[in-house]
C-alpha positions in Angstrom: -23.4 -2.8 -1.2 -25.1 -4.8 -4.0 -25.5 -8.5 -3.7 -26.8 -11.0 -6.1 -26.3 -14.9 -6.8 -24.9 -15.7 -10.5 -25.6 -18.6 -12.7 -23.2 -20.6 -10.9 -25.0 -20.3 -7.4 -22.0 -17.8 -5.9 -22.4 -15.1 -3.9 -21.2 -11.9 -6.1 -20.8 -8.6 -4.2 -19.9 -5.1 -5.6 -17.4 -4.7 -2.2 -13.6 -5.5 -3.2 -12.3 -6.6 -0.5 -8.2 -5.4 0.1 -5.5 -6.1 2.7 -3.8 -3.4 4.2 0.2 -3.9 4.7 3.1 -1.4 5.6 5.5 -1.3 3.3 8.8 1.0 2.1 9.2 2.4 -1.4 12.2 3.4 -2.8 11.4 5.4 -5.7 14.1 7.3 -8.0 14.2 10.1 -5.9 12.9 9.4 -2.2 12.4 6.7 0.3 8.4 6.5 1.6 6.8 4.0 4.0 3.2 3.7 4.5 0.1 1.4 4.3 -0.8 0.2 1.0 -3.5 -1.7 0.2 -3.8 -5.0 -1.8 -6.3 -7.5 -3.4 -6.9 -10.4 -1.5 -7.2 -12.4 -4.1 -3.9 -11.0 -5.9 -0.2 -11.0 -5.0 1.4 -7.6 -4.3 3.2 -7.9 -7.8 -0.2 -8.7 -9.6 -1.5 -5.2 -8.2 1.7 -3.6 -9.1 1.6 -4.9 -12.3 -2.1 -3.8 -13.1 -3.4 -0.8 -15.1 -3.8 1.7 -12.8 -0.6 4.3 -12.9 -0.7 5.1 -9.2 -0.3 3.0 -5.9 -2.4 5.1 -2.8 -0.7 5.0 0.1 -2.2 5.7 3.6 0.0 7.2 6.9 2.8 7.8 4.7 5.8 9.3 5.4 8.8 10.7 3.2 12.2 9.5 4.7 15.7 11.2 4.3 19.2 9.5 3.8 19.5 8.7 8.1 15.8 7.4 8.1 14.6 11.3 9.0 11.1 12.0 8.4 10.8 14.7 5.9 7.5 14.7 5.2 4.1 13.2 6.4 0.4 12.8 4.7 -2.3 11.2 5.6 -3.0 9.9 1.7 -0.3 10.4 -0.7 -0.1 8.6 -4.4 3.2 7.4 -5.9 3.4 7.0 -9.9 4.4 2.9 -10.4 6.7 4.5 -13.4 8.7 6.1 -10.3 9.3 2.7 -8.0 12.6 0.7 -8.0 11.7 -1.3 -4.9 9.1 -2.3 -3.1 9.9 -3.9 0.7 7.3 -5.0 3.3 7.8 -3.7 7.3 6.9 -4.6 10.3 3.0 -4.9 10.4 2.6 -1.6 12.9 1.8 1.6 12.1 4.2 3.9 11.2 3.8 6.5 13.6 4.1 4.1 16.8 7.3 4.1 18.7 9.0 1.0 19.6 8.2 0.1 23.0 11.5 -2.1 23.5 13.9 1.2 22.8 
C-alpha cells in the first residue's frame, strides 16, 4: 500500500476502502442474495450508478420462486443492465441458519 501526504497535508493512500453488506437482487430473470461491497464514502445508488457494468458479489446464492436455493458461488458477477431491484438483508451471512427456528 502506497502512502504519501498531498499539498493539502492529507493522508492519501492507494487502499479503497469498501463496506461489505448482504443484500437481494432481483434481476429480470432470477432472485440472488449475497455480500456486495460498497464505497464508504458513496451511497449504494452512487456505486450502482458508476461506470463499471458489473456489481461482484461474494457467498451468493441463486433463489427459486419458494426462496429454494438453486445455485451457490463463492464469487459471481451480475450485469447492472440486468437489476430491477436492489434490497438490503439481514447483516448475517447467507449460509447461517437462524438459531431462533
Amino acid at each position: 500500500m502506497v502512502r504519501r501526504i498531498d499539498p493539502t497535508e492529507k493522508l492519501v493512500s492507494s487502499h479503497v476502502r469498501k463496506e461489505r453488506f448482504v443484500c437481494i437482487i432481483q434481476t429480470v430473470t432470477q432472485r440472488i442474495r449475497g455480500e456486495a461491497f460498497r464505497s464508504t464514502s458513496n451511497r449504494i445508488v452512487d456505486d450502482l450508478n458508476g461506470a463499471e457494468k458489473f456489481i461482484a458479489l461474494t457467498h451468493a446464492e441463486v433463489l427459486g420462486p419458494s426462496d429454494e436455493i438453486l445455485a451457490r458461488a463463492q464469487f459471481m458477477l451480475v450485469n447492472k443492465n440486468h437489476i430491477v431491484w436492489v434490497l438490503p438483508a439481514d447483516d448475517r451471512a447467507p449460509d447461517e441458519s437462524d438459531a431462533d427456528a
